[in-house]
N, C-alpha and C positions, 0 to 999 in steps of 0.2 A: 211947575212942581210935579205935575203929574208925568211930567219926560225925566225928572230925576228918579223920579220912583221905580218906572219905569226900567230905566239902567240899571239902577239901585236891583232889582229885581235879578235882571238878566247874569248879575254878576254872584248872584248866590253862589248857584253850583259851583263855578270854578273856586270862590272862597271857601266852599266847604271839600274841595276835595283837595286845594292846599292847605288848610287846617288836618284835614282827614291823615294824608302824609307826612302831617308836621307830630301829630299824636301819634302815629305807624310807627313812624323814624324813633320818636321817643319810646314808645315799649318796647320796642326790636333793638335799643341801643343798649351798649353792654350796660351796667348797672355802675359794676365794679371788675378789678380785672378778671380776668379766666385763669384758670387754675395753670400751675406750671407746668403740666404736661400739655394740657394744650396747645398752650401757647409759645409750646416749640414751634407749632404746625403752623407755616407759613401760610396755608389755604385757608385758617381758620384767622387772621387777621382781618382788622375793618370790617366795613360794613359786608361785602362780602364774603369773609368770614362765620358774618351773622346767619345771616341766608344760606350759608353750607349747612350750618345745625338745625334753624328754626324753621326753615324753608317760607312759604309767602304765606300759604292761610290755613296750612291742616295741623294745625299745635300740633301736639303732642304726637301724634300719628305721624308727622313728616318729622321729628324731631327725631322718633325709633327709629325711621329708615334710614334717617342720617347717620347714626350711629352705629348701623349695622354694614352699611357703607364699608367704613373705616374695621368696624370690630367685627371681622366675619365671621369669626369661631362662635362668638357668642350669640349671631346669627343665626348661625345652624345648630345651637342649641337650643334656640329659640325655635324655629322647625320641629326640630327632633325631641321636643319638651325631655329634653339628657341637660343633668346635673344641675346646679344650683338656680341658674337661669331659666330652664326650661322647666323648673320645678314651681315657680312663681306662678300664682292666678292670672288670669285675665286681664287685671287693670295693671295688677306689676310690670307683665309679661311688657304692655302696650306703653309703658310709662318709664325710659331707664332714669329720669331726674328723683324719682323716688326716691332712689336708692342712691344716683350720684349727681350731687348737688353741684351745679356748678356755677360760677362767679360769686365764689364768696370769697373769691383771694388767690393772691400764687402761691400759699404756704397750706391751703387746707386742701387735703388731697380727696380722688377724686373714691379712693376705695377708702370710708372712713369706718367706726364703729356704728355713725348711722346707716351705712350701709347694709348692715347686717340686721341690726333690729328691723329694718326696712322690707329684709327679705323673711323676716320671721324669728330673728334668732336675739337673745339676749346681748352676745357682745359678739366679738369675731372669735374667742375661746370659747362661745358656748356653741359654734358652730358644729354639727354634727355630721362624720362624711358619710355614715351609710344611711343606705335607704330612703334615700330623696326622691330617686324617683328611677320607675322602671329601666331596664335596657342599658344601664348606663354601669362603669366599673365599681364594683364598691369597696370601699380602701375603710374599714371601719379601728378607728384610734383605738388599739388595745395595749396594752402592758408600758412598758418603755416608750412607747409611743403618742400616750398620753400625757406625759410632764415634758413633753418637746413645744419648744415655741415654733411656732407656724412659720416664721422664715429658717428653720434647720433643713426643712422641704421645700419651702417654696420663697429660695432665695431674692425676688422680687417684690416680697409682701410689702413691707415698710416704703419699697423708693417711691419716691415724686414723679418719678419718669423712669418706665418699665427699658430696661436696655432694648436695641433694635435686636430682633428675631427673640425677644422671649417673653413670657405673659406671667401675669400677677400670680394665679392660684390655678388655670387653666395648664390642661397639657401634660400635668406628668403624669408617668407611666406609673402602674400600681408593681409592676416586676419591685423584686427585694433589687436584684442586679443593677438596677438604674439608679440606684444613692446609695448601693452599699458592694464590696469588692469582695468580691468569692475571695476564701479562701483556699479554695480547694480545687484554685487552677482551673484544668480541663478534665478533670476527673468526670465530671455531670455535663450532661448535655442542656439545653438554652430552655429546652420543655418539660425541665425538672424544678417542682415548685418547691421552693428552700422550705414552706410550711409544713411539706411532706415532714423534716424532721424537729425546725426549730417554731417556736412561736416567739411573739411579741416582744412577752418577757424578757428577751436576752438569748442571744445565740448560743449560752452555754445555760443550761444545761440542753443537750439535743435529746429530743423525743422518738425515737428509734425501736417501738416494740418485737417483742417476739413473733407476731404475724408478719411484720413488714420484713422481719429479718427471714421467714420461711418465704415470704414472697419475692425476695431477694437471693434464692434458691440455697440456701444455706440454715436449714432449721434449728436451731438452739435448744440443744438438750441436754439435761441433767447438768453436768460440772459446767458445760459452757454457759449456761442462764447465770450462772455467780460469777461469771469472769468479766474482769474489766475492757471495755471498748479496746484500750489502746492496747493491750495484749497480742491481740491478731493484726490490728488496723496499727499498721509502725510508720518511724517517720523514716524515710532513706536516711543513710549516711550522711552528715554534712548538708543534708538540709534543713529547712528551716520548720517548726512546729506546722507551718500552712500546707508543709507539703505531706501533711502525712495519708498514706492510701487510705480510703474507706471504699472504692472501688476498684477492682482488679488483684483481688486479694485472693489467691489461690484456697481453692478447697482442700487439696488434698491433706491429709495429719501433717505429711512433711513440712509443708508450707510454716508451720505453727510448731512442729514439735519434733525433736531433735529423734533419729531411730535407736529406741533401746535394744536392738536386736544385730546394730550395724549391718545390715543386708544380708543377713544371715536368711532370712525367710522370704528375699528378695524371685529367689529363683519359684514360689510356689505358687498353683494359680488359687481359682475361684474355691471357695467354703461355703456350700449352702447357698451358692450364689452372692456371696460376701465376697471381695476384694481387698485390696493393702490390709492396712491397719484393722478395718472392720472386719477383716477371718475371723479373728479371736477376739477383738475389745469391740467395747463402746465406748459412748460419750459420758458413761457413768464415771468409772476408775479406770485407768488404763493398769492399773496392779490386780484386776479382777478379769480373770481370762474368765467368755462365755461357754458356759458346761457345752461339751459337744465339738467343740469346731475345734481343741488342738488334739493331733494324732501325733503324739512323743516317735511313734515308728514312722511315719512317711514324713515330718517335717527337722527330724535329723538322724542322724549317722548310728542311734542309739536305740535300739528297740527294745522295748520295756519287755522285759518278763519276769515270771517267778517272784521273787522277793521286791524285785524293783519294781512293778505292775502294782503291788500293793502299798508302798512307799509313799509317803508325801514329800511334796515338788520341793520342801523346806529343806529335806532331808540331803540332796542333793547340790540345789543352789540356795547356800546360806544368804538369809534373808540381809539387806542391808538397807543403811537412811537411805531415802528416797533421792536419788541423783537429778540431774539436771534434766532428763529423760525420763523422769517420771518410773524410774526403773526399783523395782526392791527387791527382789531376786538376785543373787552371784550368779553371776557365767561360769560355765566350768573352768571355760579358759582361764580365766582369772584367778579362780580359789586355786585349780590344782595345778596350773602352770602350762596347760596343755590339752588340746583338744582332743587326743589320742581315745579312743573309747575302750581300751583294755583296760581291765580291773584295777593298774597300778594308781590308776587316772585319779581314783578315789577313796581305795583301798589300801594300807601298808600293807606291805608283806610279811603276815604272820608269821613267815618259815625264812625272814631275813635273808632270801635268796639263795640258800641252799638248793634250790631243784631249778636254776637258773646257773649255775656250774658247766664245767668245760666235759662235751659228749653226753650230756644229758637230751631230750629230743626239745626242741621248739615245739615243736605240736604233736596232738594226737588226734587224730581223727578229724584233722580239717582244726582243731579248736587251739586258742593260744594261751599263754598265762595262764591263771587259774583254772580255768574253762578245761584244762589239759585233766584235771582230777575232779574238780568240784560244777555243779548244776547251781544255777540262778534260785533254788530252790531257797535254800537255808545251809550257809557256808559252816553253819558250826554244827549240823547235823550229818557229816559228811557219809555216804556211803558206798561204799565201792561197788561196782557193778561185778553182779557176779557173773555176768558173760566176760568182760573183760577188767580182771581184781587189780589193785597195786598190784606191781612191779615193785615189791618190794627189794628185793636183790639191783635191779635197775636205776632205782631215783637215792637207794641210800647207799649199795655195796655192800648191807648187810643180808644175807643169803637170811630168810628163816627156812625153809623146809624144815624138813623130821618134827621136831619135838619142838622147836620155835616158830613152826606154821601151828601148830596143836594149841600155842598159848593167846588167851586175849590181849585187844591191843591196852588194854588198861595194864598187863604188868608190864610192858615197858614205857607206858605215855599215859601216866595218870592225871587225873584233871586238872587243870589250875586252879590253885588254892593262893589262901593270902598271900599277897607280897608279891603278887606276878600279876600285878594289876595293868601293867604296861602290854603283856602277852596279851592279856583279856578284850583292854581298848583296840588290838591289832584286829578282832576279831577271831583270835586262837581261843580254842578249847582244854585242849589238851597241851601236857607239858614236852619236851623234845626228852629225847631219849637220854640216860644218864651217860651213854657213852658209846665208842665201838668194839672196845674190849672187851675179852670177858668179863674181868674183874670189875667192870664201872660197872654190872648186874649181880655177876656173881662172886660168894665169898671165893678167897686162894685157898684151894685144901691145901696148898702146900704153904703156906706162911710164907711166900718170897721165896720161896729156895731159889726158884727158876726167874726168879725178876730179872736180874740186870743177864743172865746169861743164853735165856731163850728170850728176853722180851714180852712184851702183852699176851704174844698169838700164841692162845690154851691149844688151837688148832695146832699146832705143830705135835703134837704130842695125842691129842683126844679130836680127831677128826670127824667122828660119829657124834651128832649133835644128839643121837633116840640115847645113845649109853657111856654114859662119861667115864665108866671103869674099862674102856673097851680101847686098848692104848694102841697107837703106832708107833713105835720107838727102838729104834736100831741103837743098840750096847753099841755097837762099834764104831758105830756112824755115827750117833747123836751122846756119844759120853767122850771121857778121854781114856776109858777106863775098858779096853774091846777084851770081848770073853774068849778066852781059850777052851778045849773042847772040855777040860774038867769044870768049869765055869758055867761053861753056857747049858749043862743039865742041871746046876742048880737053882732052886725056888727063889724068885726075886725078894721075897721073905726074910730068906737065912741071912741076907745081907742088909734087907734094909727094912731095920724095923719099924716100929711104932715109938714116937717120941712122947709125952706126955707132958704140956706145958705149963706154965703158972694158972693159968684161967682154965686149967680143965680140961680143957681142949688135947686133943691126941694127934697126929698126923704120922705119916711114913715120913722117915727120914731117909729122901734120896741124897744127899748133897750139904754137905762135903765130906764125902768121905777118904780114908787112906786108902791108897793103891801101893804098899808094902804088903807080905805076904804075912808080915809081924803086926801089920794090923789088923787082922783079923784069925790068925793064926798061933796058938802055944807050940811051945816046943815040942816036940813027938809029937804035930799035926793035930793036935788037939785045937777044938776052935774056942776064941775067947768069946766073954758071955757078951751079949748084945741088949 
């Protein structure tokens, strides 16, 4: 009895350390299956399968390494206490069945919603991405990016089994450019943050201030702060809305705005240190030239004097709707047909081209056109220079010396009165002469005698302009009627008297008289009465 005991005795140990590994074998055998992602993993089947996870006797401790093994990223966040993982205390940090439970099935996955209240968070929406923890990127949910379900980013959330080379929620990049496609081509370079101008909200509207536009060497002033983006920033020709420039968009006015001057100003330089467009405008109005900077004499062909010096610019280039160039001023060219700067440019010809006639002079003294008698001064206050007076015998053919130089020019160019309102708009003053005849000024002493047989010219006859009784006239040569020697010592008198006509009026009656000796003669030489 006491040799069975004995046996009985010896054989404890071994019985307790085949029990020992029969109880081992039983806690270390799966329960229920492993998850389906596991259990792809050929290394993790059987028993040594078990032993890959649980390892022999440090739980939980050899359980992490196991795990880290396999999940090296999560490893080295686990190191680098970076992002969700590395954010976890002490026993989370050592413990990953906390959070992923596993053999509870091939259908319950291994990243669940208790995974998250596990890490501290309500559900996997109430997951929060900033500020977890130092060092790490932080991608914080705002606008648009809030009502997104977590597989729109992290196309692996939901599988059972992460595809090979990519991970659950680990891994992406916070770049806009890695889940979403510029539209703006290659315009911006790789280290331009799209936050610079858009946020969360929505890529439109872009947030683009007036500093960022001065920091973008282009300051926005006055009219440009109300102008709309796509104004300057255009799309090319035939391409598509993505491509429109917001880079590489030329400063200068041209670039933007059409030249209302057609390079007319092209040839001139610096103003005050001002350039192109900026001599005379700003960013205000471009119809609002800066006091100072236009010189009417060095930037064209026209130099302001006298009357036109004081003149508004209205006066000259009539104002019009505001063109495509932003222009409201007429061109000369335009109003008057011609760029020519002599007076006719703008001016009618009050005098209808009468001193513009065949051997009249072109110029006087270097000057053309009007310039030839009148000064920039005031054209309807005209005054002759008395160094050098009208030519009046010259520009009309009518001689005044003697008694017609002695008269003002009012009696034969009195002022424009009613009805000559057309003269007036010419800028004429005075009216034009009534004639070149005597008779368009003066009354006929003679009633017609001499009309149709000497014509107009009084001058044939009264050549002395100081004394019109003072005659040139040859009986023999200028009648039909020549004096014989008895004749020609009579009184021009006794033959030609005085008429007396209905209206009162008297005159000598030259013409027509008889040249019979019985018309003027009675028988026995007696004269008849006159």
């Amino acid at each position: 009895m006491r040799s069975l005991a004995k046996k009985l005795l010896w054989m404890v140990p071994p019985l307790g350390l085949v029990l020992w590994a029969f109880f081992w074998e039983q806690d270390h055998s799966s329960a229920s299956p492993l998850s389906f992602a596991h259990a792809q993993e050929s290394e993790l089947q059987g028993r040594a399968g078990c032993q890959a996870c649980h390892g022999d006797w440090q739980g939980a401790q050899g359980m992490r390494r196991a795990c880290v093994q396999c999940h090296e990223g999560v490893g080295e966040d686990l190191v680098a206490k970076r992002g969700l993982h590395g954010a976890q205390v002490e026993g989370g940090a050592n413990d990953c069945a906390l959070c992923h439970v596993e053999h509870a099935g091939r259908d319950f996955p291994l990243v669940a919603e208790s995974s998250f209240r596990g890490a501290g968070f309500e559900s996997r929406d109430a997951y929060i991405h900033d500020g977890l923890a130092p060092g790490r990127e932080v991608f914080a949910l705002q606008g648009a990016h809030v009502e997104l379900d977590c597989v729109a980013c992290h196309a692996q959330a939901n599988a059972l089994v992460v595809e090979e080379g990519q991970e659950r929620f680990r891994g992406l990049s916070v770049a806009c450019g890695d889940c979403h496609s510029t539209p703006h081509g290659i315009q911006f370079p790789a280290d331009v943050d799209c936050a610079s101008c858009h946020s969360q909200d929505g890529f439109r509207p872009a947030h683009f201030d007036g500093q960022a536009h001065s920091d973008a060497g282009f300051p926005l002033e006055a009219s440009h702060q109300a102008t709309a983006c796509v104004a300057c920033h255009w799309v090319p020709k035939g391409q598509p809305e993505s491509a429109r420039l917001w880079r590489g968009v030329e400063k200068q006015c041209s670039a933007c705005h059409g030249d209302a001057h057609f390079g007319g100003f092209d040839a001139l330089g610096e103003i005050n240190g001002r350039k192109d467009c900026d001599r005379c405008h700003d960013a205000g109005a471009f119809d609002r030239v800066l006091k100072g900077t236009f010189d009417h004499d060095r930037s064209t062909a026209f130099a302001l004097a006298g009357a036109h010096a004081n003149a508004e610019c209205e006066t000259c280039h009539i104002p019009q709707p505001l063109d495509a160039t932003g222009r409201r001023l007429g061109r000369i060219e335009r109003i008057h047909g011609t760029g020519n700067p002599n007076c006719e440019a703008c001016h009618p010809d009050p005098h209808f081209g009468v001193f513009d006639g065949p051997g009249l002079p072109a110029q006087v003294d270097g000057r053309d056109s009007c310039g030839r008698c009148h000064g920039e001064e005031d054209f309807g206050e005209w005054k002759p220079d008395p160094l050098q007076p009208f030519d009046h015998d010259l520009w009309t053919g009518i001689d005044v010396n003697s008694a017609h130089g002695l008269a003002n020019c009012d009696g034969c160019h009195g002022v424009i009165g009613a009805g000559q309102e057309n003269l007036a708009r010419r800028g004429r003053t005075r009216k034009a002469a009534l004639g070149r005849a005597c008779f368009d000024c003066h009354r006929d002493e003679h009633r017609g005698q001499f009309g149709e047989a000497r014509g107009p010219d009084c001058a044939a006859c009264h050549a002395s302009q100081t004394d019109f009784t003072r005659l040139e006239f040859d009986h023999d040569r200028d009648s039909r009627y020549p004096l014989d020697a008895t004749h020609r010592d009579v009184q021009c008198a006794q033959c030609h008297g005085r008429v007396t006509w209905p209206d009162g009026t008297s005159t000598v009656r030259y013409r027509p008289l008889g040249m019979e000796c019985a018309d003027c003669h009675l028988a026995g030489g007696r004269e008849k009465a006159r």
